[in-house]
C-alpha positions, 0 to 999 in steps of 0.5 A: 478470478474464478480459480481458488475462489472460496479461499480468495474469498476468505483469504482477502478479508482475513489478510487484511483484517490482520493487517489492520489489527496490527497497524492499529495495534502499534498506532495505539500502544508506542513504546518510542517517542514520536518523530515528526517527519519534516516537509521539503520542497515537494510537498508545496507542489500538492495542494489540499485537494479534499475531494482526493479521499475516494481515490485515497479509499480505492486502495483497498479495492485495487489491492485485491485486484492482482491476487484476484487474478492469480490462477497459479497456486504458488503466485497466490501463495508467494504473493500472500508471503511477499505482502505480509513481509511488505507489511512486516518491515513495515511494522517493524520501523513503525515500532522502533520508529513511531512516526507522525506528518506535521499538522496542517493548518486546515479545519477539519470540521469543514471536512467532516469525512476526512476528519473520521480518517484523522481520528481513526488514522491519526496521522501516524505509522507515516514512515514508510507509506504502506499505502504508498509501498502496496500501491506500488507493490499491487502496480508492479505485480497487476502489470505482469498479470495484465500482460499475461493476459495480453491486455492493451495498453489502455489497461496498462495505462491505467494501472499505473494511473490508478497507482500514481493517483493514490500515491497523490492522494497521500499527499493531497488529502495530507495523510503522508508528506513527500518523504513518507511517499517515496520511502514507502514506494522504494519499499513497494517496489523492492518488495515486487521486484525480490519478490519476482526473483526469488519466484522465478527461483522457485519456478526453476527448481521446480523445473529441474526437479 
């Protein structure tokens, strides 16, 4: 953690305030009608849990967990290209294809923290995820450091249930429905996977050079 620090440091919070500037950006100002993105079957297997948002929130925390452990200039950097053209893509389908989950039939006022998130988040920008997409995306890549580190397989357990415990909170907190879950988790996970390719490419010219 300690390499690259000072820019780590900086880099983290400027990222994602960028990312936030545009997200509420196109969320405030769409150019298209909105699509209401429907519910199936696997929406009725996740109940209303409220007390699921902290896991909903740690996001934001597990997220700054694989850059923090890079020590490798061009992962950092490759790392930093591949989660702006996560969030790009992402961008792109909200601003031709603004989307919203259904309203549930729950009071907010009942649960005064969850609705300051409806308010400010709206429920829209569902589909893709991109809570779901960098969950998975922040997954992939914390697996291959953690192995490089040669952590155990507790640590690589809860990796990944850390992952699919936000991925759930989506649903149970009724912030995304099914549909925007796994799109935004195929784009998480493509991204991680190009991402690796195109750094193992990078890696093997620098060799031949």
């Amino acid at each position: 953690m300690g390499a690259f620090w000072v820019a780590k440091l900086v880099g983290m919070p400027a990222c994602m305030a960028a990312f936030f500037f545009v997200y509420f950006l196109l969320l405030n100002h769409r150019l298209f009608p909105v699509t209401t993105i429907p519910l199936i079957f696997a929406d009725r297997w996740v109940p209303f849990l409220p007390w699921a948002l902290p896991l909903y929130a740690s996001l934001w925390l597990y997220v700054i967990l694989a850059p923090a452990l890079m020590d490798d200039r061009l992962d950092l950097l490759s790392y930093l290209a591949a989660a702006a053209a996560l969030s790009a893509a992402g961008f792109a389908v909200f601003l031709f294809w603004p989307t919203a989950v259904p309203k549930p039939d729950i009071d907010w006022s009942v649960h005064p923290m969850l609705a300051r998130l409806k308010t400010a988040d709206a429920a829209g920008n569902a589909f893709p995820s991109l809570h779901v997409a960098f969950a998975v995306f922040t997954a992939i890549w914390l697996g291959r450091l953690l192995r490089g580190l040669g952590a155990g397989r507790a640590a690589l357990s809860l990796n990944w249930l850390w992952c699919m415990g936000i991925v759930y909170s989506t649903l149970a907190i009724r912030q995304h429905v099914a549909l925007d879950a796994v799109a935004g988790a195929l784009t998480g996970a493509a991204a991680a996977i190009l991402h690796a390719h195109i750094l193992t490419f990078l890696r093997v010219r620098d060799a031949i050079r």
